[in-house]
N, C-alpha and C positions, 0 to 999 in steps of 0.2 A: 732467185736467179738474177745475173746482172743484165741491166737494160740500158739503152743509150739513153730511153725518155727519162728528162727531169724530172726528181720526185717529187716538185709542185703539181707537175702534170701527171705523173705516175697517181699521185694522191688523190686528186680531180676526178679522173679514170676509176680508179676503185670507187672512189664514193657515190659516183654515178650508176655506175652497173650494179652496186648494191642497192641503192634506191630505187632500181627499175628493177629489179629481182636478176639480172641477167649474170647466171650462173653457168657452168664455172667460169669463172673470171680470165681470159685471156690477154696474156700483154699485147698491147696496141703496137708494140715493136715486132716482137719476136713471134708472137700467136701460142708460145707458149704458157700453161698455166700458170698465173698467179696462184701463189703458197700462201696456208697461213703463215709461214715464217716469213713471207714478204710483204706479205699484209700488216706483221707484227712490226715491221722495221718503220713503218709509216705512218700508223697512228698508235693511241694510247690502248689500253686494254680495253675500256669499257666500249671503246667502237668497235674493235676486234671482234669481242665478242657479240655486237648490234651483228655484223657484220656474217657471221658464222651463225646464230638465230635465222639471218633473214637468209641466206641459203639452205637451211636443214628446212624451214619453212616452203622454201620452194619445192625442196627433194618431196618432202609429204602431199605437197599438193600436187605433182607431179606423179606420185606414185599412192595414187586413193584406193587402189584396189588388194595394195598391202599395208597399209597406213592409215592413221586420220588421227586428227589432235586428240587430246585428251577432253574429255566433255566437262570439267570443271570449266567454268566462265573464267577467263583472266589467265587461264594456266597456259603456259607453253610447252608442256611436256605432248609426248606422244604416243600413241599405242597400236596393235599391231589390228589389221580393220577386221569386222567384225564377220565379214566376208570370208576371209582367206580360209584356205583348206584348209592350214597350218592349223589355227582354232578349232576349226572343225574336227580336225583328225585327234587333238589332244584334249579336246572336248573339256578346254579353257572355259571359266564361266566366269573368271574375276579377274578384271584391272586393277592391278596399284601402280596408281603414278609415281614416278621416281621423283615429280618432282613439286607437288603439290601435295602427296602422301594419301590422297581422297581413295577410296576403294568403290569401283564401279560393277555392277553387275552386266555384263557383255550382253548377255539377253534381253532384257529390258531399259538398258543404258539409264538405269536409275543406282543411287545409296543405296544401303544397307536396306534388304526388306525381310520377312521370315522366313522366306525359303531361299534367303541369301546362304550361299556353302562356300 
């Protein structure tokens, strides 16, 4: 969207809100949402994407009762919590992270064991 704040300050403002986690990101003008495609106008890719981590991270920690990281150490992938009905009802018993590739077993939140299925 266009704003009247300058994108030195415009750029300040994102960087700040994403470093306190404070999602979703609203312009300091207008109170409407800041875009990724406005986000993307301001900095380079690899903060964009810092940027879009640290708010999918907030969404999960925000929402633990459908959610929760993936239990590899280091990994930032996600998975659906071990709680939800959803699991329950489809009587899910294995995690693959999309993005770490590790396969978990949802019951005992360990690797591969013998009565892994």
């Amino acid at each position: 969207h266009h704003s009247t704040t300058c994108q030195s300050c415009m750029h300040d403002y994102i960087s700040n809100c994403a470093s306190e986690l404070t999602f979703p990101i609203q312009c300091s003008t207008c109170k409407l949402p800041v875009t990724l495609s406005d986000i993307s106008s301001l900095f380079p890719e690899a903060t964009v994407s810092s940027i879009y981590r640290f708010s999918l991270q907030k969404y999960i920690m925000e929402n633990k009762s459908k959610y929760d990281f993936c239990i590899t150490p280091n990994c930032e992938g996600f998975k659906p919590s071990t709680t939800t009905d959803q699991i329950k009802t489809a009587n899910q018993k294995i995690y693959n992270c999309s993005e770490c590739g590790e396969s978990w077993c949802l019951a005992c939140q360990r690797k591969e064991h013998p009565s892994f299925t």
